[in-house]
Structures are given as C-alpha cells and as structure tokens.
ChimeraX commands (.cxc) that place a marker at each C-alpha (Angstrom):
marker #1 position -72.06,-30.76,-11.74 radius 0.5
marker #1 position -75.23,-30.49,-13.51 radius 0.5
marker #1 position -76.94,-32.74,-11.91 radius 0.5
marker #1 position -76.48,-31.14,-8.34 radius 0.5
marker #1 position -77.75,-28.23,-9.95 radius 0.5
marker #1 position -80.89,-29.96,-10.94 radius 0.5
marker #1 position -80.99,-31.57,-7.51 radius 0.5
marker #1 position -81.19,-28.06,-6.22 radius 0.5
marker #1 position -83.43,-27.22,-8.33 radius 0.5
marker #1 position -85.81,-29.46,-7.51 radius 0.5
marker #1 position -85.60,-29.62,-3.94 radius 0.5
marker #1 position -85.60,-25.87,-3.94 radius 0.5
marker #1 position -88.85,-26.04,-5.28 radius 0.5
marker #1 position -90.72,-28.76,-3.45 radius 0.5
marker #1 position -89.57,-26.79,-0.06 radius 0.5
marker #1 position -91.42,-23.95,-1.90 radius 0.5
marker #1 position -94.59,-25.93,-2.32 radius 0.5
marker #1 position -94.52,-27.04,0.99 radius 0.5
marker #1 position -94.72,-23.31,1.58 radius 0.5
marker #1 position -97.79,-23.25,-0.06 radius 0.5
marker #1 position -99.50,-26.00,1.43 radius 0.5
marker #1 position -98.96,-24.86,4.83 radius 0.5
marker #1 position -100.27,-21.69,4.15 radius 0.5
marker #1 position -103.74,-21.62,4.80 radius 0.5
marker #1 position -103.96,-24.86,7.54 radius 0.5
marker #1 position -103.55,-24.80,11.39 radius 0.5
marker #1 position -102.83,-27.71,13.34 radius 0.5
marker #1 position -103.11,-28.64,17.05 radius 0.5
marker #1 position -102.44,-31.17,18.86 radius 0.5
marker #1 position -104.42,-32.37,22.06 radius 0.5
marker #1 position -104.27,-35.59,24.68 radius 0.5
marker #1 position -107.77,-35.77,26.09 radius 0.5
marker #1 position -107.37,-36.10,29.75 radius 0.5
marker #1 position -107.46,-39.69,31.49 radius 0.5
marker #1 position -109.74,-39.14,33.88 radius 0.5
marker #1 position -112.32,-37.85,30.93 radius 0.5
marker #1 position -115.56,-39.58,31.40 radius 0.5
marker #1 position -117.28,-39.86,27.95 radius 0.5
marker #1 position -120.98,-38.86,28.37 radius 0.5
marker #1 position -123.62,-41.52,26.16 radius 0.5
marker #1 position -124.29,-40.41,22.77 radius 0.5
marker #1 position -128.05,-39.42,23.67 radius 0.5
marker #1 position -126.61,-36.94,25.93 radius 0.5
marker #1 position -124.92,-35.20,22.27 radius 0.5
marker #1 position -126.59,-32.16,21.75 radius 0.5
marker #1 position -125.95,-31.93,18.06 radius 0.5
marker #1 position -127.89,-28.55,18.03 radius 0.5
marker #1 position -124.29,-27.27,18.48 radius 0.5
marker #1 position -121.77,-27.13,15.98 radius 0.5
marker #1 position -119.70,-30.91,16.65 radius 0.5
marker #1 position -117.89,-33.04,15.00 radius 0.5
marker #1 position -118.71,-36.73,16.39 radius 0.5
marker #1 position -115.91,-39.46,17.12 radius 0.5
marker #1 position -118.15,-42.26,18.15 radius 0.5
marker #1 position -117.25,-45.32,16.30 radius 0.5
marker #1 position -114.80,-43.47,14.56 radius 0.5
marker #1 position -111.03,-42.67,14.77 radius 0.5
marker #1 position -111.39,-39.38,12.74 radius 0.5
marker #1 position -114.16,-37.19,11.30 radius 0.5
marker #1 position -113.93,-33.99,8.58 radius 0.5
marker #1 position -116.55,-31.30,8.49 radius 0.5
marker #1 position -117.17,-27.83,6.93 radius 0.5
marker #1 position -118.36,-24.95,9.47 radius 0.5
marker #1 position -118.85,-21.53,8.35 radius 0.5
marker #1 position -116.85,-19.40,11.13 radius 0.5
marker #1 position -117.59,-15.91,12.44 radius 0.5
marker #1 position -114.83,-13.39,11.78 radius 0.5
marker #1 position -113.51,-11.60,15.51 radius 0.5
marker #1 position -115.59,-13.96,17.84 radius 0.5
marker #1 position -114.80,-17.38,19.11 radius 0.5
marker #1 position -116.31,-20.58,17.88 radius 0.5
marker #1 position -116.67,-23.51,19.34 radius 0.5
marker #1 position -116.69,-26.78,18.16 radius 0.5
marker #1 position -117.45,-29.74,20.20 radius 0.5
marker #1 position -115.73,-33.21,19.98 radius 0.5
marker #1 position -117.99,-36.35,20.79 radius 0.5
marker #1 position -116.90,-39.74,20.94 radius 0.5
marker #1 position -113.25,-39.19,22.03 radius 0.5
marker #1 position -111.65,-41.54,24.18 radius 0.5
marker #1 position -110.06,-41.25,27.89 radius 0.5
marker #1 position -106.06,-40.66,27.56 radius 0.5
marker #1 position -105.90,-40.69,23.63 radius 0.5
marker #1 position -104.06,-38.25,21.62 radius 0.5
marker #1 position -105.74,-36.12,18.92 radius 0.5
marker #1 position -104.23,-34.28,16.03 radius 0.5
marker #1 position -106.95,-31.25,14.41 radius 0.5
marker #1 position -106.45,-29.65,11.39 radius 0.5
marker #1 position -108.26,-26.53,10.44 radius 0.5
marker #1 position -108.05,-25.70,5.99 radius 0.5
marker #1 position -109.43,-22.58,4.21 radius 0.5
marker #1 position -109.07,-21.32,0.64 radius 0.5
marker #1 position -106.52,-18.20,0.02 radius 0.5
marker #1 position -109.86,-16.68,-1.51 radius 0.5
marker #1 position -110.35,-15.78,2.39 radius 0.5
marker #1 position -107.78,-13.73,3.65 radius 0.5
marker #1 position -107.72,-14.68,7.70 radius 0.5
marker #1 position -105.41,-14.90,10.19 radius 0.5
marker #1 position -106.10,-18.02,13.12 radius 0.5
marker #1 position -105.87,-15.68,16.46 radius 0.5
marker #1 position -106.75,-18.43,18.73 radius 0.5
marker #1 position -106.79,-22.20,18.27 radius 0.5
marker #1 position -107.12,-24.03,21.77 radius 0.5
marker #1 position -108.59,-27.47,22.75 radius 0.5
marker #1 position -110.69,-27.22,26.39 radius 0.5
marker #1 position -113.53,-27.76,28.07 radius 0.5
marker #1 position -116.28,-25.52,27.44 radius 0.5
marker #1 position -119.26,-25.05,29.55 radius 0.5
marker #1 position -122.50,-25.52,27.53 radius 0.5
marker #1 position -125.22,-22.82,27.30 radius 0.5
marker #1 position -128.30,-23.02,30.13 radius 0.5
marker #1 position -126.18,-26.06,31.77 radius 0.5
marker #1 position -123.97,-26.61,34.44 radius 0.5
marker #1 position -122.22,-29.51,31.86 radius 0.5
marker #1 position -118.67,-28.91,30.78 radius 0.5
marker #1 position -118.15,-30.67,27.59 radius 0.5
marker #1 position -114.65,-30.81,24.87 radius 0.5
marker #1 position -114.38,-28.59,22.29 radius 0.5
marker #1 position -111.52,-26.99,19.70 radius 0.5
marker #1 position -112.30,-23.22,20.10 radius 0.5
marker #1 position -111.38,-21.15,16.94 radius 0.5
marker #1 position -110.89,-17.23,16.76 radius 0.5
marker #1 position -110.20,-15.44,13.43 radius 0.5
marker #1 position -109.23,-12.62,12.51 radius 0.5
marker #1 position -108.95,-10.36,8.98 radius 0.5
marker #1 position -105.34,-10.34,7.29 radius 0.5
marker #1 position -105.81,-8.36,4.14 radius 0.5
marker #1 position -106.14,-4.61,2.65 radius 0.5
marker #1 position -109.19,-3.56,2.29 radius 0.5
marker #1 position -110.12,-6.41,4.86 radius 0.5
marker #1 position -112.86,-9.13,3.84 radius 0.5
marker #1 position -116.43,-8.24,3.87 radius 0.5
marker #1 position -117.48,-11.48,4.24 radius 0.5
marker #1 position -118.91,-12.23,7.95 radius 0.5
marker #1 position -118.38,-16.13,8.42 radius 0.5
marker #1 position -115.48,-18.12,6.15 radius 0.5
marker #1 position -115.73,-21.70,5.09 radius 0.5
marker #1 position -113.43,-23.68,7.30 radius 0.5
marker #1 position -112.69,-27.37,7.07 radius 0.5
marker #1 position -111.97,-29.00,10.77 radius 0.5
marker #1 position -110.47,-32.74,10.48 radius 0.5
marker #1 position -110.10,-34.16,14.01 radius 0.5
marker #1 position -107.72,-37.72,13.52 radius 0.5
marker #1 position -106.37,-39.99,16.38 radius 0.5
marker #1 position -102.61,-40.50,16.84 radius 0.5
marker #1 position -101.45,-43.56,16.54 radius 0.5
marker #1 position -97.68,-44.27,17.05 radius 0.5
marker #1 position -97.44,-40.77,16.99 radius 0.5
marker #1 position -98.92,-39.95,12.99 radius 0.5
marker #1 position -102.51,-39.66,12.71 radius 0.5
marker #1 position -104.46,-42.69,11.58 radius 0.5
marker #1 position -105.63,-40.53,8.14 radius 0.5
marker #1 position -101.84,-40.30,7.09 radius 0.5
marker #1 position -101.80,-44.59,7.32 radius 0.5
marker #1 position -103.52,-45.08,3.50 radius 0.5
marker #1 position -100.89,-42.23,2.20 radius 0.5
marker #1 position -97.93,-43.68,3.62 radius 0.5
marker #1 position -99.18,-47.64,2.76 radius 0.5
marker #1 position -99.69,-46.14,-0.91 radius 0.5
marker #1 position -96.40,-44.47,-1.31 radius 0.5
marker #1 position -94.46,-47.42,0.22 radius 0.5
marker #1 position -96.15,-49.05,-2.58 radius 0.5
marker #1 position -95.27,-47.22,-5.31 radius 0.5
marker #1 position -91.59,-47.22,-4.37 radius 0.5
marker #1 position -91.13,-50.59,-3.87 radius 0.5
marker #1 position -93.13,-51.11,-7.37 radius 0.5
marker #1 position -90.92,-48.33,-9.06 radius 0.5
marker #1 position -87.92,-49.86,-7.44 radius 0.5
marker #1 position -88.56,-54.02,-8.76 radius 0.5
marker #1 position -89.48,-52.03,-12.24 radius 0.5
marker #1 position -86.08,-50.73,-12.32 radius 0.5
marker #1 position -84.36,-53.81,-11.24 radius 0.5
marker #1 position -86.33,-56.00,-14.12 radius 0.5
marker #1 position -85.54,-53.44,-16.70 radius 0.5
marker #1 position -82.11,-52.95,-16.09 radius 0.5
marker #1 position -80.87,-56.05,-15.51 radius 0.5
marker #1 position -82.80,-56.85,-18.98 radius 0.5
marker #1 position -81.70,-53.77,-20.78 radius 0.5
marker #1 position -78.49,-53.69,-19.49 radius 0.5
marker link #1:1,2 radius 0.2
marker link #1:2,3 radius 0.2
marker link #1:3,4 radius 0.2
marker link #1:4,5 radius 0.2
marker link #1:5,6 radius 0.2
marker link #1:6,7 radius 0.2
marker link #1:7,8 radius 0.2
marker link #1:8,9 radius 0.2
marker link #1:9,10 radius 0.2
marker link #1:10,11 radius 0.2
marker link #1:11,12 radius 0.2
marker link #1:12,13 radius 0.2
marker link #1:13,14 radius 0.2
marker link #1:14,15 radius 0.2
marker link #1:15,16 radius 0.2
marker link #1:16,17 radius 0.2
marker link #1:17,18 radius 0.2
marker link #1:18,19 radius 0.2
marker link #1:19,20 radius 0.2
marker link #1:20,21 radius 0.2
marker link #1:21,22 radius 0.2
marker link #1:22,23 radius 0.2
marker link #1:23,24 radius 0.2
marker link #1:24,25 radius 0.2
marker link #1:25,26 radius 0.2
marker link #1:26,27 radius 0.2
marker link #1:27,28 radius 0.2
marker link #1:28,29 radius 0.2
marker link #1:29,30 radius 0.2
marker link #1:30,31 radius 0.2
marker link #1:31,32 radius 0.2
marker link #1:32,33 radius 0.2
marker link #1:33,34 radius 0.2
marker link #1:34,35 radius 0.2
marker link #1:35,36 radius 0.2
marker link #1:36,37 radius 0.2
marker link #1:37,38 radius 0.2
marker link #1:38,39 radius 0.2
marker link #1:39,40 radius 0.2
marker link #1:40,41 radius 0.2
marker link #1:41,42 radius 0.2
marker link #1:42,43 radius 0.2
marker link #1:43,44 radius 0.2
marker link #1:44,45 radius 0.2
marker link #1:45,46 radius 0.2
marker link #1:46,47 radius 0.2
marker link #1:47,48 radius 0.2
marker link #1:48,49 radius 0.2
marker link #1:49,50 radius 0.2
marker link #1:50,51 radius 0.2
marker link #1:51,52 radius 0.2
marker link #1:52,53 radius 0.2
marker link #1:53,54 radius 0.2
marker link #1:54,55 radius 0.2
marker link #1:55,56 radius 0.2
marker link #1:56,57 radius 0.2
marker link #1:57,58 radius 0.2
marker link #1:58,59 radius 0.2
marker link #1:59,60 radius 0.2
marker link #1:60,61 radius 0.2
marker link #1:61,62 radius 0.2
marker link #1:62,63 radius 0.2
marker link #1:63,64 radius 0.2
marker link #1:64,65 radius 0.2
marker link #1:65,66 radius 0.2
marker link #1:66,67 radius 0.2
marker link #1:67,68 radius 0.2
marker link #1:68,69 radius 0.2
marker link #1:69,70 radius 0.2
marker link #1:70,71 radius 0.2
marker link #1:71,72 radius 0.2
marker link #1:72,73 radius 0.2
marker link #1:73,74 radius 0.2
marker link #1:74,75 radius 0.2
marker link #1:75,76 radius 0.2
marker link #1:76,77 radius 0.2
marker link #1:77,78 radius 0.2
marker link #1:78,79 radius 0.2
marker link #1:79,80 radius 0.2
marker link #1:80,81 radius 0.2
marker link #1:81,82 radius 0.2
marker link #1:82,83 radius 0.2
marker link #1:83,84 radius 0.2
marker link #1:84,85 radius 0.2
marker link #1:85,86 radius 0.2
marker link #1:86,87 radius 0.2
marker link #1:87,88 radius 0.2
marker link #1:88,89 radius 0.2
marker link #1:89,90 radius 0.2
marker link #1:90,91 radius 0.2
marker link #1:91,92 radius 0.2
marker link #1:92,93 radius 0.2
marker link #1:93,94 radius 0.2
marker link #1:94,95 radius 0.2
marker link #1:95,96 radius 0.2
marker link #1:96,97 radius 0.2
marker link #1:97,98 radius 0.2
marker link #1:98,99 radius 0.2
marker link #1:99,100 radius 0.2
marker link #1:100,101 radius 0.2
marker link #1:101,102 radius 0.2
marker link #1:102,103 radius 0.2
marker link #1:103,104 radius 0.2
marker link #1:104,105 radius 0.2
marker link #1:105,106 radius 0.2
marker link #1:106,107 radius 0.2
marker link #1:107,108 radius 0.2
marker link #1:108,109 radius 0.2
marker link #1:109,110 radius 0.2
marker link #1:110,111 radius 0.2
marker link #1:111,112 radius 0.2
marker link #1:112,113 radius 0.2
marker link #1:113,114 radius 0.2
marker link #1:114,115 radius 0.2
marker link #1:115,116 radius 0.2
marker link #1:116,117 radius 0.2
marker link #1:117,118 radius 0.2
marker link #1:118,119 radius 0.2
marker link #1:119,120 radius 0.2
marker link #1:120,121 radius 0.2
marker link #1:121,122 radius 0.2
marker link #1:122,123 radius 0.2
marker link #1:123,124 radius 0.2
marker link #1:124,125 radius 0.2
marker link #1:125,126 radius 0.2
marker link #1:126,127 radius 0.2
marker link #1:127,128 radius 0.2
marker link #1:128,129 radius 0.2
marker link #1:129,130 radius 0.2
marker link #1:130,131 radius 0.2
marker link #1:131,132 radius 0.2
marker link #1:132,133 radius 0.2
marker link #1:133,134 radius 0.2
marker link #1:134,135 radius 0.2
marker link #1:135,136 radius 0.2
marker link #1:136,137 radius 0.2
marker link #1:137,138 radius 0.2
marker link #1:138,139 radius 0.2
marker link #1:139,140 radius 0.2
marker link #1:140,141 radius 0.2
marker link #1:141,142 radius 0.2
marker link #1:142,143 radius 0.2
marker link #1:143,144 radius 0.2
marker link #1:144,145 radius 0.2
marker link #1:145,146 radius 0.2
marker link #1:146,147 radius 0.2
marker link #1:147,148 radius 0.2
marker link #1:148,149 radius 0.2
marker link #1:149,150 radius 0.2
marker link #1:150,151 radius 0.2
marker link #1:151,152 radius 0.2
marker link #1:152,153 radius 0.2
marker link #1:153,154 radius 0.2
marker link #1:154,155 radius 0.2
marker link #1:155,156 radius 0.2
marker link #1:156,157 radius 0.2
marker link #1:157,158 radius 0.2
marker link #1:158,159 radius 0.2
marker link #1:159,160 radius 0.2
marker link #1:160,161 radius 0.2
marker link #1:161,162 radius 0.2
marker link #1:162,163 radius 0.2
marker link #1:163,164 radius 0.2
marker link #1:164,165 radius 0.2
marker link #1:165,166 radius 0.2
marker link #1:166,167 radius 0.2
marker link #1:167,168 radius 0.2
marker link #1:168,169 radius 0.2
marker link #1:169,170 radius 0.2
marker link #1:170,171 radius 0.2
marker link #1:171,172 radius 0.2
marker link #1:172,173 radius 0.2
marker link #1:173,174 radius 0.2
marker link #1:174,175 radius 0.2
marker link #1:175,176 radius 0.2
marker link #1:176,177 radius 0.2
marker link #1:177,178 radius 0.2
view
C-alpha cells in the first residue's frame, strides 16, 4: 500500500515538472516542400536575422524579438522534402504569450525573391505588462529523423545507457548479495 502511494507520489510530481518545462517553449513542426529549390549559400543574405542549415542537421541561436510585431527568421541550408522540428525557449523573467508561430515563405525586402522563414509574433501576458521592447528568445531548428529530431539521438543513446548499466549493476549485486 505504501508503496503505490509513493508511486503516486512521484509520478504526480514529475507530470508537474513536465508542467514546468513546457511552460515557456513553443514548438512547430514543418516539411519543407519537395519541389523547394535551395538557393547557393552566396545568395544568403545574412544581413537578416537566419539561422543557417548548410552542412548541418540543426542549428540554435539567440534573437532578441520585438514585442506586438512579427519577426522573421530565415532558414538556410534546408533540404527539399525533409521534415523540421523548431523550438522557440524564453526565461519566465519575460512574461509573453507566442501569438503567432508559422513556417512560410517570406518575400525579402527590395526583391522579388521568396525565401523560408519561421515567423514569430509575441505578445505581453502579465499585470502591469513588460516594459521591455525586444525579449531574448532561443530558436533551435533540428531535422526529423524517424520521426524524433536528430538533437534528441545523444539523450536517448545516453539514457539507454544508463539503464542498461543500472540494470547489469543490479544483476551483479544481487545475485552476489543475495
């Protein structure tokens, strides 16, 4: 009996972490088209806020985003008919609520180019509201691979790992103990 009501316990409050993890992250998920043609990397015009792909399967970058007015970030490097997960973090020190987060092309400024980009709109969600302008944002873009993003891999390799350690521990020392 008491040890259901420990199990309880616990899982009650690792749901309630969760909870807190997913509090201040967004996540979308985009297949880029397969008829996308990839322009050459001297074509980038990394005046513009990016995040670059090329020989890459994922990238992470800060960007300070404007409050009530949509930001753009383009996505270089992505291939044709591959699937992308984004995830967008902030601190609970900024109080914002994600109004819009949308993956599509964009057309660039002075240029009849259309290029990819993950458009962001935020919005204030506190009393008094923020007087900060722009907040801190990290964007991670990842590919999917067999449907997990290839960033998750080195988690998943290293907790396989530490079960099956944990498990042949337990089988030594109990069939030596025991």
């Amino acid at each position: 009996m008491r040890r259901s009501w420990l199990l309880s316990c616990f899982l009650a409050q690792l749901f309630s972490f969760f909870g807190l993890v997913f509090a201040n992250t967004e996540t979308l998920v985009f297949k880029v088209p397969s008829d996308f043609k990839s322009e050459s990397a001297a074509y980038y015009d990394i005046t513009n806020p990016h995040l670059s792909l090329v020989n890459t399967n994922r990238a992470s970058k800060e960007f300070e985003v404007p409050i009530r007015t949509e930001f753009s970030i383009e996505l270089h490097g992505m291939e044709a008919g591959d699937t992308y997960m984004t995830k967008l973090c902030w601190t609970a020190a900024d109080p914002v609520d994600v109004q819009t987060v949308r993956y599509g092309p964009i057309r660039k400024k002075g240029s009849n180019d259309l290029t990819y980009a993950v458009v962001i709109k935020l919005e204030p969600f506190s009393y008094p509201e923020i007087k900060t302008t722009t907040v801190p944002i990290i964007v991670s873009v990842a590919a999917m691979r067999l449907g997990l993003p290839v960033d998750l891999y080195s988690t998943l390799i290293y907790i396989a790992l530490v079960l099956t350690a944990t498990y042949c521990a337990y089988r030594h020392l109990r069939s030596s103990l025991w």
